[in-house]
DRENPA-3360 file (N, C-alpha, C; in nm, 2 decimals, always signed):
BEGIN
1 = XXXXXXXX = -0.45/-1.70/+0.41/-0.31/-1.69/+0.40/-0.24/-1.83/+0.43 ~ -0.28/-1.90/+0.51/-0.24/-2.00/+0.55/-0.25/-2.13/+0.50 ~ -0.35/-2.11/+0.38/-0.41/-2.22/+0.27/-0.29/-2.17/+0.14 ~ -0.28/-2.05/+0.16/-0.20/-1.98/+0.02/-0.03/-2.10/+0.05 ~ -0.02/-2.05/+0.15/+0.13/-2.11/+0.21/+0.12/-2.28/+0.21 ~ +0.01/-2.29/+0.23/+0.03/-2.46/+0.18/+0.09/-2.54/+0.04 ~ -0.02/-2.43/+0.00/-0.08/-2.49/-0.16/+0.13/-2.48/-0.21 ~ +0.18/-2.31/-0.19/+0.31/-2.31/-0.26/+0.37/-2.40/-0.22;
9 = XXXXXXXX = +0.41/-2.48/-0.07/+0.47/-2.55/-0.05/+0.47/-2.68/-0.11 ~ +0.30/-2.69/-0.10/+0.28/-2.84/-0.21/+0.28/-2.83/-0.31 ~ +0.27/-2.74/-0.43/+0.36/-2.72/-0.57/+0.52/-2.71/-0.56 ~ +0.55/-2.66/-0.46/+0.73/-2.69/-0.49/+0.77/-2.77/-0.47 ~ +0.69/-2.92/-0.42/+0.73/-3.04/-0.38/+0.70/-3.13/-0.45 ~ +0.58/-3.10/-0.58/+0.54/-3.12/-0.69/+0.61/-3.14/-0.75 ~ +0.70/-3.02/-0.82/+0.78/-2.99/-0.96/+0.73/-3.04/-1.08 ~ +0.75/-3.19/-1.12/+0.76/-3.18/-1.25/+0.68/-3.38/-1.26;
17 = XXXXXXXX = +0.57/-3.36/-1.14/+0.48/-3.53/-1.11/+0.39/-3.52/-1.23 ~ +0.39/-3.61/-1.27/+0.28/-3.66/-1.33/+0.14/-3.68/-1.26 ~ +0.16/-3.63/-1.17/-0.03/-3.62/-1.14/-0.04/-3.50/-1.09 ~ -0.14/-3.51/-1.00/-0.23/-3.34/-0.95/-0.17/-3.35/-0.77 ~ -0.12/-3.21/-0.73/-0.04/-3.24/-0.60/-0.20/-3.27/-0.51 ~ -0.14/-3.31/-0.40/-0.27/-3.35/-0.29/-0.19/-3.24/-0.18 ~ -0.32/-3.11/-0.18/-0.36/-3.06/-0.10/-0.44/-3.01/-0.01 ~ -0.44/-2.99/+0.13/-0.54/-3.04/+0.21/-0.68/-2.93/+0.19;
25 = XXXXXXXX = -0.78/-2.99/+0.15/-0.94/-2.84/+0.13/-0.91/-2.85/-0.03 ~ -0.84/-2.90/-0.13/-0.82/-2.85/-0.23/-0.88/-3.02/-0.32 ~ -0.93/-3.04/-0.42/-0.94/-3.09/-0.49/-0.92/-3.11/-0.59 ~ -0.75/-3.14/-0.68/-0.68/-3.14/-0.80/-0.72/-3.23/-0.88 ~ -0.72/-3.20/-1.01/-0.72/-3.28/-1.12/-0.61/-3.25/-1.23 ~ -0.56/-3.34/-1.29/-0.45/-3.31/-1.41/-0.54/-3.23/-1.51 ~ -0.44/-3.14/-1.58/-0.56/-3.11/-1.71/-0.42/-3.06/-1.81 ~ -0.46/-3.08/-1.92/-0.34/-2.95/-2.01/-0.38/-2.82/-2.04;
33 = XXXXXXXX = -0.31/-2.78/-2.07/-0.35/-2.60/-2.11/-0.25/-2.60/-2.27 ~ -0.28/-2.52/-2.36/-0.23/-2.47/-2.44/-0.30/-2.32/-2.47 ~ -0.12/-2.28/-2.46/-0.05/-2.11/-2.49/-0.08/-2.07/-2.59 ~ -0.19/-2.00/-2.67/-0.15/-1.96/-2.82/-0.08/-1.80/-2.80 ~ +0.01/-1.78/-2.90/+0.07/-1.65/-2.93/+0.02/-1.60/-3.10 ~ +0.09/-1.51/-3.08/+0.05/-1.43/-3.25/+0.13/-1.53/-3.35 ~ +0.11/-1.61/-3.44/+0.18/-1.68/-3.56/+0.26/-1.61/-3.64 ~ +0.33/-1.65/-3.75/+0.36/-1.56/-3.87/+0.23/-1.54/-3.98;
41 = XXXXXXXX = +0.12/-1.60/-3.92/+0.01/-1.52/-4.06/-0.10/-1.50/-3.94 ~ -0.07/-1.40/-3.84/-0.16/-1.33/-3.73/-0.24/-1.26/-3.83 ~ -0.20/-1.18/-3.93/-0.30/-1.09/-4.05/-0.40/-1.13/-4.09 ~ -0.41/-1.30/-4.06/-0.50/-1.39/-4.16/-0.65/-1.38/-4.02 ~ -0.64/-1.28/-3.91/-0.72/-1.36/-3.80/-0.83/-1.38/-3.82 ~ -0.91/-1.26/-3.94/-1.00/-1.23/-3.93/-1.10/-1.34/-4.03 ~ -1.00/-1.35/-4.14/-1.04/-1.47/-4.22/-1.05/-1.60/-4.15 ~ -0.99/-1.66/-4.07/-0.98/-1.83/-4.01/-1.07/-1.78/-3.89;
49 = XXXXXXXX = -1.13/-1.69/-3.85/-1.18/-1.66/-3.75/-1.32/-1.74/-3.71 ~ -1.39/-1.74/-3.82/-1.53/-1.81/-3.78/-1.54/-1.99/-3.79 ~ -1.45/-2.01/-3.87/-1.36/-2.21/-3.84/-1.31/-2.22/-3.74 ~ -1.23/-2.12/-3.65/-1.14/-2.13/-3.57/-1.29/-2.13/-3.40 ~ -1.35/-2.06/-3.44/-1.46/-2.06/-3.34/-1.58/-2.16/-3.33 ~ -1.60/-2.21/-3.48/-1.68/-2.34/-3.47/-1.61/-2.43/-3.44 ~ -1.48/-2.45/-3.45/-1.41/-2.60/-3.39/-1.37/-2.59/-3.21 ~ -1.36/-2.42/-3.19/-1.39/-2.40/-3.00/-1.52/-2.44/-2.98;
57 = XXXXXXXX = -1.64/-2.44/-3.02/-1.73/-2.46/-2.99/-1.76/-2.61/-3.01 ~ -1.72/-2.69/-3.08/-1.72/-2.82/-3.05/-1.64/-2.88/-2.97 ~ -1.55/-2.82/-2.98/-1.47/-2.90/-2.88/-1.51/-2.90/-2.72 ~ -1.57/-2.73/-2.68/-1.64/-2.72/-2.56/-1.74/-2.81/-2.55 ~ -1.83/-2.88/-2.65/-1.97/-2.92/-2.64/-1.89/-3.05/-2.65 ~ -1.80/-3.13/-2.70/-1.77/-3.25/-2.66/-1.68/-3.35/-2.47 ~ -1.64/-3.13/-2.46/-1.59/-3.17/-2.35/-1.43/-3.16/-2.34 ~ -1.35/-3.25/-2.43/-1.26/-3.20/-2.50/-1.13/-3.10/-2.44;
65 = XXXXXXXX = -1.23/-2.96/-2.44/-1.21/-2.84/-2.43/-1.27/-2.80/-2.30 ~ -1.24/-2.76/-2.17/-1.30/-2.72/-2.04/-1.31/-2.57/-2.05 ~ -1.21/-2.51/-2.09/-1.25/-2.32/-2.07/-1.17/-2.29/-2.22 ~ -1.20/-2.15/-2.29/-1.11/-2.12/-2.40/-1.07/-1.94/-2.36 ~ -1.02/-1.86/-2.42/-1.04/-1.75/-2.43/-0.92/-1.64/-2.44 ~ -0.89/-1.51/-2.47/-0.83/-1.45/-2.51/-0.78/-1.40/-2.39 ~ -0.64/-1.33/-2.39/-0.60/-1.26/-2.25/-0.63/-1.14/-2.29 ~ -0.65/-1.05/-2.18/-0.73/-0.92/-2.25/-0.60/-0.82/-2.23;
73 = XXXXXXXX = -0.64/-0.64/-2.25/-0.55/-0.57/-2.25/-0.47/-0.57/-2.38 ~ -0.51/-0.62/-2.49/-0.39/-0.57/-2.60/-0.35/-0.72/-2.63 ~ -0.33/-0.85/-2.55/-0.17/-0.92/-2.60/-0.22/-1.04/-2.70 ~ -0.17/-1.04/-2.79/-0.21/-1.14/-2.90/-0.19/-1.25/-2.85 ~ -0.25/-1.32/-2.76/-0.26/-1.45/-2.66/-0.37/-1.52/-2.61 ~ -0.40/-1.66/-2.62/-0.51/-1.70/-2.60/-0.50/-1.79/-2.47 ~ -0.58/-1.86/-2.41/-0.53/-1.99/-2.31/-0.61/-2.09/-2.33 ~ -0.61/-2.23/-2.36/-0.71/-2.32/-2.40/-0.71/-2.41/-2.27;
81 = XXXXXXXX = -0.76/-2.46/-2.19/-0.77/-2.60/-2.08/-0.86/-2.68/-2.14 ~ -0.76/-2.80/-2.14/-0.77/-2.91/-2.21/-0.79/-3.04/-2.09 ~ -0.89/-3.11/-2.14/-0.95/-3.24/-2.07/-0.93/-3.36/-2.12 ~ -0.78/-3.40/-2.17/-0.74/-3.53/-2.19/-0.64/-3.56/-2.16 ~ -0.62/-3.72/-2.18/-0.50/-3.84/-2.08/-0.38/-3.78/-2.13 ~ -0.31/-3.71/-2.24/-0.18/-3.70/-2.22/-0.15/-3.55/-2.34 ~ -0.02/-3.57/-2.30/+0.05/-3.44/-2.40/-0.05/-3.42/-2.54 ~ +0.07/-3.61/-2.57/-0.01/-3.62/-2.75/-0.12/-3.58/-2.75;
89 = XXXXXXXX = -0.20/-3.64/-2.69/-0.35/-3.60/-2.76/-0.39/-3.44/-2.75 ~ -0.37/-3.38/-2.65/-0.38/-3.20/-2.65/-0.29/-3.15/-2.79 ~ -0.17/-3.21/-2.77/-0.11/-3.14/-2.91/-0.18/-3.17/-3.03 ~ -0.25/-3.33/-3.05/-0.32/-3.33/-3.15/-0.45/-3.25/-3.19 ~ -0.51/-3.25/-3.08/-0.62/-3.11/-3.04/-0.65/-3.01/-3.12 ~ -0.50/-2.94/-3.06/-0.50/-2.83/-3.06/-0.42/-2.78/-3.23 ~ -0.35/-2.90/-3.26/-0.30/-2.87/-3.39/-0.40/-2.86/-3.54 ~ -0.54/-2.92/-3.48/-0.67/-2.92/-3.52/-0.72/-2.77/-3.53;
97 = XXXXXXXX = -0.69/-2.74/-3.45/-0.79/-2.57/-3.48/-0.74/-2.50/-3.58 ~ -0.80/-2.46/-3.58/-0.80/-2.32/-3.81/-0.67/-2.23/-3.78 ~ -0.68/-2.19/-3.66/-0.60/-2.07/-3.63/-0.45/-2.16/-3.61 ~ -0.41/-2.25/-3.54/-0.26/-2.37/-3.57/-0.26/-2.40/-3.68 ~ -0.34/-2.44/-3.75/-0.31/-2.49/-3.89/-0.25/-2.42/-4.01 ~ -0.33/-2.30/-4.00/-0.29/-2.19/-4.08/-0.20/-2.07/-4.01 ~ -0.10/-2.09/-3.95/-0.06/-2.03/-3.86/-0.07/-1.89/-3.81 ~ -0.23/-1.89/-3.78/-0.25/-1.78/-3.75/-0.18/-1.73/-3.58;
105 = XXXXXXXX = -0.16/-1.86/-3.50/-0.13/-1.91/-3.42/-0.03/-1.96/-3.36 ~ +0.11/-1.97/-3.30/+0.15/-2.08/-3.24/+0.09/-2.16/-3.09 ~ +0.17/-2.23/-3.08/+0.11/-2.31/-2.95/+0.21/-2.39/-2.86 ~ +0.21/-2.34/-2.74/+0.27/-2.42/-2.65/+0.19/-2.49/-2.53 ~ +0.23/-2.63/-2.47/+0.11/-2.75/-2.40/+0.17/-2.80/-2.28 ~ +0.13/-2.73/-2.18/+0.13/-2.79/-2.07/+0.08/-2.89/-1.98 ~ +0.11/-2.93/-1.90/+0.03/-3.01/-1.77/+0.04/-2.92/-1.70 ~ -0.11/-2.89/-1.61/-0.15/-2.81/-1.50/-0.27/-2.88/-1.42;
113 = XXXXXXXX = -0.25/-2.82/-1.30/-0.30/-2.91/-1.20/-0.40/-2.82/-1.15 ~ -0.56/-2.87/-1.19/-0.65/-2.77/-1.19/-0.73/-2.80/-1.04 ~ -0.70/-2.72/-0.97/-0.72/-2.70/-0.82/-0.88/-2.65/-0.77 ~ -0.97/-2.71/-0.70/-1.06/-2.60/-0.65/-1.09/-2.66/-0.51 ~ -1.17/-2.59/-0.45/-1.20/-2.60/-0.29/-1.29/-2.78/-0.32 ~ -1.29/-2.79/-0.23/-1.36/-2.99/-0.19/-1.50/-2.94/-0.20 ~ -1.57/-2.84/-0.14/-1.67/-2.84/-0.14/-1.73/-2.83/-0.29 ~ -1.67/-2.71/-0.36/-1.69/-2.70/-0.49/-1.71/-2.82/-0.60;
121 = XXXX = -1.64/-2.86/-0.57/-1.56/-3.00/-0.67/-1.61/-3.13/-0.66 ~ -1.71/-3.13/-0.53/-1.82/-3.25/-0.46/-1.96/-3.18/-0.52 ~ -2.00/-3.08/-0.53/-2.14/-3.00/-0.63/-2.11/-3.07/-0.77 ~ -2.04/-3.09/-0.84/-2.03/-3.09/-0.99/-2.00/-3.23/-1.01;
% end
């Protein structure tokens, strides 16, 4: 509990930094994330579906790409974490996949500050 109360305190002190907050046991790095929602041609999923999964899978195997995947329960939503130096380039990324192109997709790009314990983050 007492790591939990850190961490919020050192994100609200964060706000809006261009780097990763320094918290104490914690090991941050910058990363981006992009938001997919349902597009105006969501209909098309099933067709862009197998391009849209060979360009996830390169991207993962170049690195690129850190985690991909769908939010479960129903919601036509995806979450991508992204492993490059700035906005542009995740937006260019991501504007690369089958499913943005053909708007099966929209997409919104964040910076997020990808957190794990010191010990963890010294293994890898």
């Amino acid at each position: 509990m007492r790591y939990l109360a850190v961490m919020v305190f050192a994100l609200a002190g964060w706000q809006c930094a261009a780097q990763a907050p320094k918290v104490p046991g914690l090991d941050c790095k910058p990363k981006f994330i992009a938001l997919y929602q349902a597009g105006p041609s969501w209909s098309k999923l099933e067709q862009y579906t197998p391009e849209h999964l060979d360009y996830l899978r390169a991207q993962l195997k170049k690195g690129t790409f850190v985690a991909v995947g769908p939010f479960l329960g129903g919601e036509k939503a995806a979450l991508v974490i992204l492993n490059v130096a700035d906005a542009k380039e995740a937006d260019a990324l991501v504007q690369q996949d089958p499913f943005v192109a053909n708007q099966v997709v929209t997409f919104t790009t964040h910076q997020w500050a990808h957190c794990r314990a010191e010990s963890a983050a010294s293994a890898k």
